[in-house]
N, C-alpha and C positions, 0 to 999 in steps of 0.2 A: 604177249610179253611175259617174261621171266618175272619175279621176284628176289632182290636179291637184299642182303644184308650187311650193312654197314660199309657203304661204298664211300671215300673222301666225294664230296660234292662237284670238283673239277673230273676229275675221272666219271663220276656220271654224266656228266654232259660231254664229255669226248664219247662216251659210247651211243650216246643218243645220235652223234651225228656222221660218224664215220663209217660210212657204208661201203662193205667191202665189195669192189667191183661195177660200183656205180659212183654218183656225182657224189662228191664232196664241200661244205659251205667251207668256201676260201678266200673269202676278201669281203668285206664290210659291208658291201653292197648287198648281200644276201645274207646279213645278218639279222636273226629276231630282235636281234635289241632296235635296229635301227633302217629295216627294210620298208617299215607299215605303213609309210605314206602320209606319217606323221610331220607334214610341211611346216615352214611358219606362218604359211596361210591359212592350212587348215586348222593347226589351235587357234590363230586369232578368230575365225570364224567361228569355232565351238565356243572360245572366248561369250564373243558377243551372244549366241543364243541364250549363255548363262544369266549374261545381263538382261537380258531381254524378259524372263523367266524371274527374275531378281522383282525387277521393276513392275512386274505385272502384280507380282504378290503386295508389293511395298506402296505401290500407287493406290491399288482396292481397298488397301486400309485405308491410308488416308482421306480416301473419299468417303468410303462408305461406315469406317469404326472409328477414327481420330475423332475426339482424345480418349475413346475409351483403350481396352489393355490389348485386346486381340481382336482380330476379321476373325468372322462368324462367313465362312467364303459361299457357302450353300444358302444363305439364306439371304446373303447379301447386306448384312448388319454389324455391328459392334457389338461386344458382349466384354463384361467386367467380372466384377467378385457375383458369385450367386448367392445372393442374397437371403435367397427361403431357404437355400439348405446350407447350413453352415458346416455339415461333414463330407460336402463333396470336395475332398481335397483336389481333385486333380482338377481343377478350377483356382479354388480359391487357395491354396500353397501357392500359386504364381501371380493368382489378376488380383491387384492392389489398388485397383483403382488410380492408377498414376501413369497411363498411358506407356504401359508397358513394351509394348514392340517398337515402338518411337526410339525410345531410353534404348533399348538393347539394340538396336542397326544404325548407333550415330558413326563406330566406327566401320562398318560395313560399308557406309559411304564414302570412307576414306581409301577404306582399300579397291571400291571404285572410280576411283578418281574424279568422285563429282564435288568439287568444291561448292559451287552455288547449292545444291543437295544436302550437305553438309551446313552449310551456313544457315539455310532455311529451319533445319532440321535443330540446329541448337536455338534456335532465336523460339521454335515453337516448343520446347523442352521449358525454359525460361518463362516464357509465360502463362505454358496452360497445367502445368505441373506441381503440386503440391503433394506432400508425405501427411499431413495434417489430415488422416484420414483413418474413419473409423472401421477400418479391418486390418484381417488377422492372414497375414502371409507367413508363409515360411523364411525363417531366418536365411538358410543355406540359398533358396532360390533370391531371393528379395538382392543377397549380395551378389551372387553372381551375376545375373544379370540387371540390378537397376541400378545396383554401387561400380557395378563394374564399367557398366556402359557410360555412366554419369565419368568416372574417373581416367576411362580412356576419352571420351571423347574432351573431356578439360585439356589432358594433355595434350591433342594435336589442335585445338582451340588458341592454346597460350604457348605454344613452343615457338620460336619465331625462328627464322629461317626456312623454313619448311612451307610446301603452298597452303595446306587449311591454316595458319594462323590467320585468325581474326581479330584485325586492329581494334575495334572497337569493344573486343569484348571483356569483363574486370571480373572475373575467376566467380561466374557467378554456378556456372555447372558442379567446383566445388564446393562451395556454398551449399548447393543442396545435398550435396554428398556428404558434407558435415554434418548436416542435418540428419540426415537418415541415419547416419551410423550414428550419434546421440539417440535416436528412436530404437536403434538394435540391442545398445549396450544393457539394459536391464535386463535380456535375457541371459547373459552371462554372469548372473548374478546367484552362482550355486554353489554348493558345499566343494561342488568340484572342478567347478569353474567349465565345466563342460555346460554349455548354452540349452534352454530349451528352445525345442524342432521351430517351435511360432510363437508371435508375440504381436499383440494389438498396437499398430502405429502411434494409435492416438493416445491408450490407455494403458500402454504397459502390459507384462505376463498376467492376465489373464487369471481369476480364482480357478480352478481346477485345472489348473492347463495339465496339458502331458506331461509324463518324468522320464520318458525314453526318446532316442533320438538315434541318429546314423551315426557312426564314425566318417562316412563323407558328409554328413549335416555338419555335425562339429567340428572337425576337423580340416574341412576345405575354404577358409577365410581366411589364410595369412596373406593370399598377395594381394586381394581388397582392402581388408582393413589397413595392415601394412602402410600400403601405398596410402591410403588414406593417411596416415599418421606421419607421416616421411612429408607429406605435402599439403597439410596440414600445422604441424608439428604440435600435434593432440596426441599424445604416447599412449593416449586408450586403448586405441584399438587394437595397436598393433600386441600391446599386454595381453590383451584379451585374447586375440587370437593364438597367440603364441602357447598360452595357458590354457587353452583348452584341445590346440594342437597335441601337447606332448603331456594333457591327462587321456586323453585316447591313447597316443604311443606307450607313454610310463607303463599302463594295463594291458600291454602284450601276451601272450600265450610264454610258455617257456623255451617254444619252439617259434616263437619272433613273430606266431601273426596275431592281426588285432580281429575283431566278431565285427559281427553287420549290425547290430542293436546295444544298446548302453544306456543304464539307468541314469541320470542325471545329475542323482540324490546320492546315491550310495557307489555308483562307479562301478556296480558291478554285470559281468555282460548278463542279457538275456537270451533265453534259449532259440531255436538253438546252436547257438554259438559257432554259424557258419562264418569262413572267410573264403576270399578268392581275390579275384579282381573288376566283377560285376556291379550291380546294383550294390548301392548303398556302404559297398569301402571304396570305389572304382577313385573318387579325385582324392581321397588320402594322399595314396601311392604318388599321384600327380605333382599335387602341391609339393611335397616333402620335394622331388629334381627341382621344380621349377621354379622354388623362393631360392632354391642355392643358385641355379643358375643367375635366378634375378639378383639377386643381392651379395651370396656367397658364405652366408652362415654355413657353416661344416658340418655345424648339431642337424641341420635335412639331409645334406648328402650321406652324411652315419645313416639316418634313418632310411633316405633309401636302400642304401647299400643293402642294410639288412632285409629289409623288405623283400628287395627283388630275390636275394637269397631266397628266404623261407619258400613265397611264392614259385621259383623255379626249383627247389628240391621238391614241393609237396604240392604244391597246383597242377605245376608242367604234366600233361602225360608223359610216359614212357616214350612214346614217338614223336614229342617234342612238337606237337601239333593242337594239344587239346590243352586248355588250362579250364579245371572243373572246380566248382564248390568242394569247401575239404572241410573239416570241423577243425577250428583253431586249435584245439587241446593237445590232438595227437597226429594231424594231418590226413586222415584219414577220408577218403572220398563222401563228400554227403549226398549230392544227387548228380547223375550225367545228365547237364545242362547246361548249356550256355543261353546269357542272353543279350540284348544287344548294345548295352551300355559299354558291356567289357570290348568292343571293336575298338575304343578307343587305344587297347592296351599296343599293339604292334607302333601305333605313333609316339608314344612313349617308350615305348623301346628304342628306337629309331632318336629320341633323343636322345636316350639314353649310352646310345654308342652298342645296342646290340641288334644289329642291320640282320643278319641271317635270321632269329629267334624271330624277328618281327616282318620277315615273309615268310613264312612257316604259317604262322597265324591269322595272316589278312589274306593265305589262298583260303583258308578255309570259309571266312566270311566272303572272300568273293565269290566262290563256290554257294556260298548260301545266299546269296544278290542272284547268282544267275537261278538258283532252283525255281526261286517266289519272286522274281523282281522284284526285289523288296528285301529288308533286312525282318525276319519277324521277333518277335520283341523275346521269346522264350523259345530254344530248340531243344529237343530230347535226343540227345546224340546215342543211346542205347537202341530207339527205336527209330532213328533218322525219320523223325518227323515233326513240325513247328507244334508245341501248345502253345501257342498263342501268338496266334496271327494278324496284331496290329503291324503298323510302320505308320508314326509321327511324323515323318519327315524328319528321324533323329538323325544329326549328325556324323558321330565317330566314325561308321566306319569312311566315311569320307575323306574324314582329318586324317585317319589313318593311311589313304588309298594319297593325300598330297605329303606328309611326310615320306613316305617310303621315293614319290617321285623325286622328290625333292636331292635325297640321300643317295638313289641309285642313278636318278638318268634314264630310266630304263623306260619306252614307250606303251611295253605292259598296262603300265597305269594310268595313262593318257585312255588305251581303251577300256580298261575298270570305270576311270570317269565318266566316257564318252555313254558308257554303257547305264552307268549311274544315272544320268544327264534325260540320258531316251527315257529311260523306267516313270523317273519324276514328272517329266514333260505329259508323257503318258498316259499317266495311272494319277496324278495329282492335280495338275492344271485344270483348272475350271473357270466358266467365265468371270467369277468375282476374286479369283483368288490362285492360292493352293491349299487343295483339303490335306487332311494325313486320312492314311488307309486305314478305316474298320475291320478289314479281313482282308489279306493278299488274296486266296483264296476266289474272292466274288468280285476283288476292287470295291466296294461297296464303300462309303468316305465317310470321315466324320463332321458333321459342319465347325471345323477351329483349325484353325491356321498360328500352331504354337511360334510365338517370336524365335526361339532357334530355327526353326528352316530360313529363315533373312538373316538369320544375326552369326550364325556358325556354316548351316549345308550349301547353300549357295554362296556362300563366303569363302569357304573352303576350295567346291567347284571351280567357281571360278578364278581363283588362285594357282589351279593345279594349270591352266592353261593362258594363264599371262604368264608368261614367262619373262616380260619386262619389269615386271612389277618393284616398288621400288623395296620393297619387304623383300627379295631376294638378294639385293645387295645388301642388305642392312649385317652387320657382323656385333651387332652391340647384344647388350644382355635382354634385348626384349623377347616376353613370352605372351603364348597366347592364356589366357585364363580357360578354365573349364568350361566356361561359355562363349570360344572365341572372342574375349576384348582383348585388344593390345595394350598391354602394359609394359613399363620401362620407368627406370630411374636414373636421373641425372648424377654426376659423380658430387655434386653437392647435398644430394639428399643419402647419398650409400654414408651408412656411418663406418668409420675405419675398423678393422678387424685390432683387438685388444695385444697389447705386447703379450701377456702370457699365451694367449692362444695363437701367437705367430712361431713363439719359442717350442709347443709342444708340436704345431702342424707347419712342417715346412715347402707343401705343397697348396696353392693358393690357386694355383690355373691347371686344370683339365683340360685334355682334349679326347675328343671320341674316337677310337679307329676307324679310318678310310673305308668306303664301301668299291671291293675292286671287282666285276665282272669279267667271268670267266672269258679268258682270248689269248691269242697266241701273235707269233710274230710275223705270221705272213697276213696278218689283218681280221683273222674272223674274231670276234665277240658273241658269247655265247648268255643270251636274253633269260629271262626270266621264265618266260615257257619252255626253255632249254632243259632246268632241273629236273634231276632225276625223282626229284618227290613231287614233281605238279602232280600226275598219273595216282600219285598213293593219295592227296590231300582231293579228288573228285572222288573215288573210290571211298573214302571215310562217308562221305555223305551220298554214293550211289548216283553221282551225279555225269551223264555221258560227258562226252570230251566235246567239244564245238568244234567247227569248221577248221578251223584256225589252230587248235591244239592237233587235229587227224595230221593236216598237212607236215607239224614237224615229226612226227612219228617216223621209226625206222624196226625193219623188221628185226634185225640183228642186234637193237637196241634191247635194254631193261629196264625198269623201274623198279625205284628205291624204295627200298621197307626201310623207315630210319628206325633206329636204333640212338639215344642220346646219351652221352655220359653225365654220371651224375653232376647235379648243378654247385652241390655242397655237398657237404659229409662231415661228419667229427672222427676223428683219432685219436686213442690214448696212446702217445710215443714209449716205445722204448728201445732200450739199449743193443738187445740181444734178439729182437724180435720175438718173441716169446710175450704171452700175454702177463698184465700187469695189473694190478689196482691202481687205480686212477688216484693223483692225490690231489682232495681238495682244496689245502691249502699249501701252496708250495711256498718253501721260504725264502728271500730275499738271496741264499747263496744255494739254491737252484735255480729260481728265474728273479731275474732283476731288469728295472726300470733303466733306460740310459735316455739321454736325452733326445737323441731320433728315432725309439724305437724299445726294444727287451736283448735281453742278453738270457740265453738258455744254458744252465752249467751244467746242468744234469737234466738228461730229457724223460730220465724212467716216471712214470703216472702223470705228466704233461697231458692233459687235452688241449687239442690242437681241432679249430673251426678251419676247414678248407673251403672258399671258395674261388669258384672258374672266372678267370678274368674278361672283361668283354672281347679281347682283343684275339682269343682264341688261340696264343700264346701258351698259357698255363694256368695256373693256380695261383694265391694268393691263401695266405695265413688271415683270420680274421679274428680270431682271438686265440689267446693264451690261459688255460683256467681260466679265470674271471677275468681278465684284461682283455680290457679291446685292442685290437690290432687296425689303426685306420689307414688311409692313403700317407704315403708319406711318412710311413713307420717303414724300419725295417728288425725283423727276428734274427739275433745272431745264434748259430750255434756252435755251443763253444765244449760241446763233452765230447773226448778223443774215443769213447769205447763204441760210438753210434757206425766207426766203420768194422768195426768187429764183434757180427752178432753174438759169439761167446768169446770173450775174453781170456778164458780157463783153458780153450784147446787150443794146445802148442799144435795142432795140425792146421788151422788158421791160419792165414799169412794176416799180418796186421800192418798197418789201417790199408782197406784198398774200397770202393766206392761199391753202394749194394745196388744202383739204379745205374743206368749208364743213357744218356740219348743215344737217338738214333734216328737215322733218314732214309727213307722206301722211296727208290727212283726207278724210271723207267731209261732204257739209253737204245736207243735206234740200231740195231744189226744188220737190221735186213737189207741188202743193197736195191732189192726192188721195192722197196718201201721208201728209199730217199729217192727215188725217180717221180713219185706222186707227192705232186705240192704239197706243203703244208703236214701229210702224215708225219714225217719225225717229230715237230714240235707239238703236231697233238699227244704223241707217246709221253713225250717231253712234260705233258701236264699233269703224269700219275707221278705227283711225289707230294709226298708226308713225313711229315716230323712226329713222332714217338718216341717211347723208352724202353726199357728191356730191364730185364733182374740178373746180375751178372753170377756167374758160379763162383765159391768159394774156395775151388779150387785152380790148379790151372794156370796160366799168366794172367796179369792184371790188367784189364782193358782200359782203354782211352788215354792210355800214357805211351809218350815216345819211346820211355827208353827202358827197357833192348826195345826196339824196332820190332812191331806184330804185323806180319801178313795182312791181319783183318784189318788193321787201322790204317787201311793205304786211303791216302787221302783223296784221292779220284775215287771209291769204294771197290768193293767185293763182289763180285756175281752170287747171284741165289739160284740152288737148283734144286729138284726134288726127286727123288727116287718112288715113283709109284709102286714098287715093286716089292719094298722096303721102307713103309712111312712109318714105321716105328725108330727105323734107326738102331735094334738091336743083334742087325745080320749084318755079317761084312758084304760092302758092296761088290758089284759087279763091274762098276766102270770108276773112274779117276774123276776126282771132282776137286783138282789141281787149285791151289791159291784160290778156293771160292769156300763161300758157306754151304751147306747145306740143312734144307728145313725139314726137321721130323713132328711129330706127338707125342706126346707123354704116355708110358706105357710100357708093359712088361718087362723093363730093364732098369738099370739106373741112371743116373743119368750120366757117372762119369763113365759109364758099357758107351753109353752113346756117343759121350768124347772122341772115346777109343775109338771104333767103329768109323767113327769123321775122319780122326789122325792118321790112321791107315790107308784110306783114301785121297791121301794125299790135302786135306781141307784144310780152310785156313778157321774155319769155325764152323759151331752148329747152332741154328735154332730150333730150339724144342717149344710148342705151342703145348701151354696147359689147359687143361680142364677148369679150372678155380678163377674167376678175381680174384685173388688175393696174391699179396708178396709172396716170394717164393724163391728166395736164394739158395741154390742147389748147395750141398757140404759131402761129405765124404770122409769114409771112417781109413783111421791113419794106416791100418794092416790092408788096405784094398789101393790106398796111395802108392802104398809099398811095391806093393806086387804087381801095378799098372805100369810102374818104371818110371821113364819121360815121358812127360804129358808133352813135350814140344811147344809150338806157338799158338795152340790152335784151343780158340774162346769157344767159350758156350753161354748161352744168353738166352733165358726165359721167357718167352711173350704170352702174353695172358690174350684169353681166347680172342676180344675184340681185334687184337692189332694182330694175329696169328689170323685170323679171318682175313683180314684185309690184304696180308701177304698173301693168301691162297689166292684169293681174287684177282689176285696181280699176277701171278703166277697165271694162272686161268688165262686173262688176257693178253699176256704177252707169248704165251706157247699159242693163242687162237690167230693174232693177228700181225706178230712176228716184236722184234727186241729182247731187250734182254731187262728183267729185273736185278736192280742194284743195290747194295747194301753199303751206308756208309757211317761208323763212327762218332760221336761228338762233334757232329758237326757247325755247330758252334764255339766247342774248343772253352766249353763249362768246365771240362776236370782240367784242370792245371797242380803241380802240386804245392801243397798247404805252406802254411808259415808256421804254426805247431798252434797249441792251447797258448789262451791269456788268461788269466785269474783277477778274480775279483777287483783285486788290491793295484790293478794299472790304468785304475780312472774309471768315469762316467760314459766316457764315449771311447767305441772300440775305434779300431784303426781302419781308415779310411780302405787301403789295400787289402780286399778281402776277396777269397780265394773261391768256393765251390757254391752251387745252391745247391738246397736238398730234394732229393725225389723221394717221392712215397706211393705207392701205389701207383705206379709209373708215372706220377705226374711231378712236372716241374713245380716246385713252390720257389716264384720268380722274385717274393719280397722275402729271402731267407739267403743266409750268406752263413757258409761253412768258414769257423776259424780254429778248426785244428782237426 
């Protein structure tokens, strides 16, 4: 197989499948998304092993550990706090002595549908459970799973209509939860209101306790305590968490990320000072989507938004496959690592509404499931090998492997599970229990069966294969917490969003974009193993291809080297494109406050934060100099010289647009090609939305009138002269009413024009060398002497989208069509209504005209007014 570079995603998967001169997948029934024999009998059957599996673990405790915290499955016993050694934390941070795995699967029974299971299971919470108890848990664990479990299982307890309400029962599982969280609250009692890591239930913070803690210790209890406080209506907690939520955020880097370690006393990080999305910041990021989801505060969604920014300028690899430790300061890589806490992040993307970014990243963890059967807790992706070869039976990537089914449909995942399913049955199951793995390695086991494998992995599992379940109809605001509980608030407990903050943000409901699978119209659907990057994402880890990935293979096919556009970026705007001093404080009549958004009067030393929208649309403005730019803002720009990089030369035509869209299609020629089913509409699938940088001389693109060759609304044909890819030789043959594409190089570019014009061309594209802008100009003694320039455009592509044409080109000269060139195909340039000035109110005029492109990208919340 090839290697290729920057291929659109649908265009990879049509070449993965179209084999020329043999069989072709053309109707659904031979599709990967939906051929694997994934019945509704066979997931109810995998179903039930889950449970079967569930219940073997769940029952062993009970028998053999209840009331202590966790099964001991090897030795066939209970085990609690360890007592002789009070610095084995990875014991004693979770076992409290309060029958901990109990507390944590009340609602794992719920989403097994065992009500009697359920009912038992509260009634023995209620009386063998007490907090009144002399040790020293970790805050961050103690709430996830024993406030959290307490406060989800209350709420399907007392919710009535629903099957677990239990008549008899008087909010006593709250109750304890009031409780406890009164035993937590002293630890929130610091300079900075960031909590310490542990605190003694019965005696309070402890003389020497610790003064460092996680940003996910401190910062991951807003939708426990929260919820506690909303249902309660004790405003502690929720205070508390709240405050020590955003004195983590407040202490960002300058570049938006927060560190893995924080003083408690003084707030300041300690060294050294790595972020990512792993161990120890991993549920920040979480929390901050999942209380706006829950609730709808906008101060999280800000803070996500920023987040995932920082994180995908400076986490992301380059190949949009790797997200590494980075030091918060300057972003800079700290170690090539991944370890296994971070699997959860692809499912959080996936809420997040960015579905491609989060199968990118769960191939690579499933690629690391099939290497070790097992997820190992530390990998060194430099030397594609595990240090450190446990597996707990943790979760994530599980969550992550039912989010993505959830989102896609896709049967892929069903065998991820299935395969998840085998491993654990396996390698984990023993006759008391489930152990977790000492080493993938030997399988060698540890005797402790941590309450997440009941409370989240098998939770999840089997989730991913009820497909009845009634949590999939559910459309309300409920989320899952960082320890699998289900939480939700009723509209009597959401407090209403504030008048001033309705008036600044007029966007109140979200929605995520559609996850669409590649398919055409004569029925094929193109699966998940279909992508052109499954092949690159084994290959990262050395890992062969399985049975099942060989069979879709095709000779004639390629695999994709991704290539990603940046996630963010900053820009100092100006006028003439010419570099500028940034100004740091711009004044009130350059950029001004309106009431849905900024008005821009002068864009010269403007910094401008771009980020990529999820929707893979465009771009987004996210701040202004110091102003934030949020959802439901819009940036007006209102300086008339931004269409006229200098001003000063009467050779300029003014105002005319320096970005222009553009659409790269394929259209079916070949008459023996519309005789094989289904090939047209495959050609039919290479088409992409881009931009281009329009010449400053020449006619003015994207406008009707006079009438442009190039702007024919059905498009333009694109050809190439091999012969002549500079474009500074008169050609040989008539490239009649079409474009044609050259490179930049030994000529100018309006030689190149000319050169087109001659030939009869309705335009040129010239592919640069540079990212960067690059509006062609032309000295007025060389206008002179070139005469009529005629109708015919010339238009800049920066080397990405200048790659993607060739490859287009490539495949339609290989397997017949024609590549097409079409215009503003959205019909973004329209012409202006002119400048407005300061002095005609707070809010511009609803009718507004262009958006701005910069660096070929659409900036989709910016509206040109003059």
């Amino acid at each position: 197989m090839k290697w290729r570079q920057r291929w659109p995603e649908s265009l990879v998967a049509l070449l993965l499948v179209a084999l020329p001169g043999s069989q072709c997948l053309s109707n659904a029934s031979t599709s990967p998304l939906s051929s694997n024999g994934w019945t509704k009998e066979r997931k109810l059957a995998v179903r039930e092993k889950t449970r079967d599996l569930w219940y073997h673990g769940f029952d062993h405790y009970m028998t053999f550990a209840f009331p202590l915290d966790e099964l001991a499955p090897l030795s066939c016993t209970g085990q609690g706090p360890d007592w002789d050694h009070p610095a084995n934390y990875a014991a004693n941070d979770v076992n409290g002595n309060f029958s901990l795995t109990l507390i944590d699967v009340l609602d794992t029974l719920v989403v097994l549908d065992d009500r009697p299971g359920f009912e038992k299971a509260v009634k023995n919470v209620i009386e063998w459970v007490s907090f009144d108890v002399n040790t020293r848990p970790q805050v961050f664990e103690t709430t996830i799973r024993v406030l959290g479990g307490l406060l989800s299982g209350h709420i399907f307890a007392n919710q009535t209509g629903q099957p677990f309400f239990l008549p008899w029962y008087r909010g006593e599982l709250l109750a304890m939860a009031h409780d406890l969280g009164k035993r937590l609250l002293p630890a929130f009692a610091t300079p900075t209101g960031l909590p310490y890591a542990r605190i003694n239930l019965r005696h309070g913070v402890l003389k020497g306790e610790g003064i460092e803690t996680c940003s996910a210790g401190a910062g991951s209890l807003m939708l426990e305590f929260a919820t506690l406080s909303r249902l309660t209506g004790d405003d502690r907690f929720e205070k508390a968490a709240y405050k020590a939520f955003f004195a983590v955020w407040n202490r960002r880097s300058d570049i938006g990320l927060i560190g893995n370690t924080i003083n408690i006393r003084t707030g300041a990080w300690t060294t050294p000072e790595v972020s990512g999305i792993g161990a120890g910041i991993d549920s920040f990021h979480e929390y901050a989507l999942k209380w706006y989801i829950m609730r709808g505060d906008v101060e999280f969604l800000d803070v996500w938004d920023d987040l995932y920014a920082s994180i995908m300028r400076y986490s992301r690899a380059p190949d949009g496959f790797w997200y590494r430790p980075i030091h918060m300061i300057n972003g800079e890589t700290a170690y090539f690592t991944v370890d296994s806490l971070s699997a959860f992040w692809p499912g959080l993307q996936v809420l997040a509404g960015d579905v491609q970014s989060a199968i990118k990243l769960h191939m690579i963890y499933y690629n690391l499931w099939r290497k070790h059967s097992g997820l190992p807790e530390v990998y060194d992706t430099n030397f594609k090998q595990a240090t450190s070869h446990q597996y707990p039976l943790r979760p994530e990537f599980i969550e992550s492997t039912w989010y993505l089914y959830r989102a896609t449909g896709d049967t892929f995942y069903l065998d991820v599970a299935e395969r998840v399913l085998f491993d654990i049955t396996t390698r984990a199951k023993v006759p008391c229990g489930l152990a977790g793995i000492k080493d993938l390695r030997t399988n060698s086991r540890d005797d402790r069966m941590e309450s997440f494998a009941l409370s989240e992995t098998l939770k999840y599992l089997f989730l991913i294969f009820d497909e009845d379940n009634p949590l999939h109809k559910d459309d309300s605001n409920y989320v899952f917490t960082t320890e699998g509980h289900l939480l939700t608030l009723g509209p009597k407990h959401r407090k209403p969003t504030s008048r001033a903050r309705r008036k600044m943000r007029k966007i109140d409901n979200h929605q995520c974009p559609a996850y669409h699978p590649f398919s055409q119209s004569s029925g094929l659907t193109m699966g998940i193993r279909s992508r052109g990057d499954v092949d690159y994402a084994r290959e990262l880890l050395s890992q062969p291809a399985s049975d099942m990935d060989q069979e879709l293979w095709s000779e004639s096919g390629w695999c994709e080297r991704p290539y990603v556009d940046l996630f963010a970026y900053d820009f100092v705007l100006s006028a003439n494109a010419k570099h500028v001093t940034e100004d740091l404080s711009p004044s009130r009549l350059k950029l001004e406050v309106v009431d849905n958004g900024f008005i821009i009067h002068n864009v010269t030393g403007i910094r401008i934060h771009i980020v990529q929208r999820l929707d893979g649309k465009g771009y987004d403005v996210r701040k202004l100099g110091h102003y934030d730019v949020r959802s439901g803002h819009t940036v007006y720009i209102n300086d008339s010289l931004i269409f006229s990089p200098d001003p000063f030369d009467d050779a300029i035509e003014a105002p005319r647009a320096l970005d222009i869209p553009l659409r790269f299609f394929t259209d079916s020629a070949n008459v023996q090609l519309r005789t094989q089913p289904g090939i047209p509409d495959l050609l039919n699938m290479m088409d992409v939305l881009s931009s281009g940088y329009t010449a400053l001389f020449g006619p003015e693109l994207g406008i009707d009138d006079p009438p442009l060759r190039i702007n024919n609304p059905s498009g333009v044909p694109i050809y190439r002269d091999e012969r002549n890819t500079l474009g500074c030789l008169p050609y040989e043959e008539r490239f009649q009413d079409a474009v044609v594409v050259v490179h930049r190089g030994e000529c100018t570019f309006l030689e190149k024009l000319l050169m087109a014009r001659d030939a009869g061309a309705a335009g040129v594209l010239v592919i640069t060398n540079e990212d960067i802008p690059l509006n062609p100009t032309a000295d007025p003694q060389d206008l002179e002497a070139a005469g009529d320039l005629g109708d015919v455009g010339l238009i800049v592509l920066s080397p990405g989208v200048g790659q993607l044409v060739t490859d287009m080109l490539d495949s339609t000269e290989e397997r017949g069509g024609q590549a097409m060139l079409q215009l503003d195909p959205e019909h973004l340039l329209v012409p202006s209504a002119g400048p407005i000035s300061p002095e005609q109110g707070k809010r511009p005029p609803e009718k507004t005209q262009k958006i701005l492109y910069l660096n070929g990208h659409p900036l989709l919340n910016t509206r040109i007014l003059g």
